[in-house]
C-alpha positions as CSV (number, residue, x, y, z in Angstrom):
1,X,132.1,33.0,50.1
2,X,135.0,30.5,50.6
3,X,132.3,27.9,52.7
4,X,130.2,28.0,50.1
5,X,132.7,27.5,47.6
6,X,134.1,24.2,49.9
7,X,130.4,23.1,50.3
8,X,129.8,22.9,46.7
9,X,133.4,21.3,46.1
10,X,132.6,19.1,49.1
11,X,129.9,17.3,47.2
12,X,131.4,17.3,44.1
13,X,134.3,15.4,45.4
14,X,131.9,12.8,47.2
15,X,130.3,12.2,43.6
16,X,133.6,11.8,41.7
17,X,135.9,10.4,44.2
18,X,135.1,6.8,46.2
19,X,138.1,7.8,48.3
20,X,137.0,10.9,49.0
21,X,133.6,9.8,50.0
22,X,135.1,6.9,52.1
23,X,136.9,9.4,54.6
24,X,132.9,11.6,55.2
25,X,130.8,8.7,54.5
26,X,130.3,5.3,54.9
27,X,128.5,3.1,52.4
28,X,125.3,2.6,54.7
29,X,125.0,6.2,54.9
30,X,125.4,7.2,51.7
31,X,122.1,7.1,50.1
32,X,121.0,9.2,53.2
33,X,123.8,11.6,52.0
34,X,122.8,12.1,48.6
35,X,119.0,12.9,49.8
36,X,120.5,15.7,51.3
37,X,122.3,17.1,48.3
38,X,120.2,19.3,47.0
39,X,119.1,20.9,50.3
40,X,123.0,21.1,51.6
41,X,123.9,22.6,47.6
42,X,121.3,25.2,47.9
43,X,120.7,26.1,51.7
44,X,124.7,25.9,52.8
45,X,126.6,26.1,49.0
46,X,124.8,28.4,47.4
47,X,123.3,30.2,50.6
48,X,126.9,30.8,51.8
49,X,128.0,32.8,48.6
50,X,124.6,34.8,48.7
51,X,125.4,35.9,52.0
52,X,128.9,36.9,51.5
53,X,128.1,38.4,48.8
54,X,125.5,40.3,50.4
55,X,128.3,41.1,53.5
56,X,130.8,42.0,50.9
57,X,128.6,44.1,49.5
58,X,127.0,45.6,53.2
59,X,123.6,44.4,51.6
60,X,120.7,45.4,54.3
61,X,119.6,41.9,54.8
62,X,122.7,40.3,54.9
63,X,122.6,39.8,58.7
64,X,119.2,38.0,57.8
65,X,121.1,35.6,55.0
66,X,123.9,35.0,57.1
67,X,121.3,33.9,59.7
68,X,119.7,31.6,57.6
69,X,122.9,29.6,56.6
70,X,123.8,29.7,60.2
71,X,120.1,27.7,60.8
72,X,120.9,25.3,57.3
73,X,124.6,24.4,58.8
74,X,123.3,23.7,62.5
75,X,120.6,21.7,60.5
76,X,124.0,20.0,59.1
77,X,125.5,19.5,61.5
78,X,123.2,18.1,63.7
79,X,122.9,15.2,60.8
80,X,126.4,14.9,61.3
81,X,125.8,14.4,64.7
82,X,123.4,11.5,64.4
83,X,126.0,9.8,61.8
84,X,128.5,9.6,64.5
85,X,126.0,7.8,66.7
86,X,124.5,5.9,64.0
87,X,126.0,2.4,62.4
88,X,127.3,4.9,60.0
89,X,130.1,5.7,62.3
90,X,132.2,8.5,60.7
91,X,133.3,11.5,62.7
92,X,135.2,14.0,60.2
93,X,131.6,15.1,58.9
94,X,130.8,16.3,62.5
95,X,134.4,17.7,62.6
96,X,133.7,19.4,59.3
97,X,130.4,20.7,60.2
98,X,130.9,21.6,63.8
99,X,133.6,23.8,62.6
100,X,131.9,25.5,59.4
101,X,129.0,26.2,62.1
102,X,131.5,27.7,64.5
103,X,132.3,29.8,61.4
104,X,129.1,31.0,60.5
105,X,128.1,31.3,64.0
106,X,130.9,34.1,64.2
107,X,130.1,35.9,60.6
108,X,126.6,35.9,62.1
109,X,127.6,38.0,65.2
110,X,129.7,40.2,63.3
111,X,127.1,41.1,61.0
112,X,124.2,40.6,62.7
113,X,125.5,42.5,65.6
114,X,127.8,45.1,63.9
């Protein structure tokens, strides 16, 4: 529930603050960034609180939620990835991502496998 709470203040802050969206994004990148919004809001914001919510609540398909945000934050972070590589050139996005995906990656075993 916190991740998807950060995810969603995540893209607030890259809307409201230029600073904020200086240290995750360059300018070149950022119209590739907001095309993403609404699939990051829903799929890792929003699909992070339903499946904690769901855990929290020992739901029957929260393994299968908590599956599917791990799948939306790999997606993430592999667009992260091809920032770093890319003439957009800025590396706390993969750092962000690669550790929210090492964080769902565990929930998932733990309530997949549980």
């Amino acid at each position: 529930m916190v991740q998807g709470c950060l995810g969603l203040l995540w893209w607030l802050l890259l809307y409201v603050s230029p600073t904020v969206r200086a240290w995750f994004v360059a300018d070149a990148g950022w119209p590739v960034a907001r095309s993403l919004v609404l699939a990051d809001v829903l799929g890792f914001g929003v699909g992070s609180l339903i499946a904690g919510v769901a855990v929290a609540q020992g739901r029957q398909w929260a393994g299968g939620a908590v599956v599917a945000v791990t799948a939306v934050t790999a997606y993430a972070t592999l667009v992260a990835m091809a920032w770093v590589v890319a003439p957009v050139d800025r590396v706390l996005p993969l750092v962000a991502m690669a550790s929210a995906l090492a964080l769902t990656l565990t929930a998932a075993r733990s309530v997949v496998w549980s």
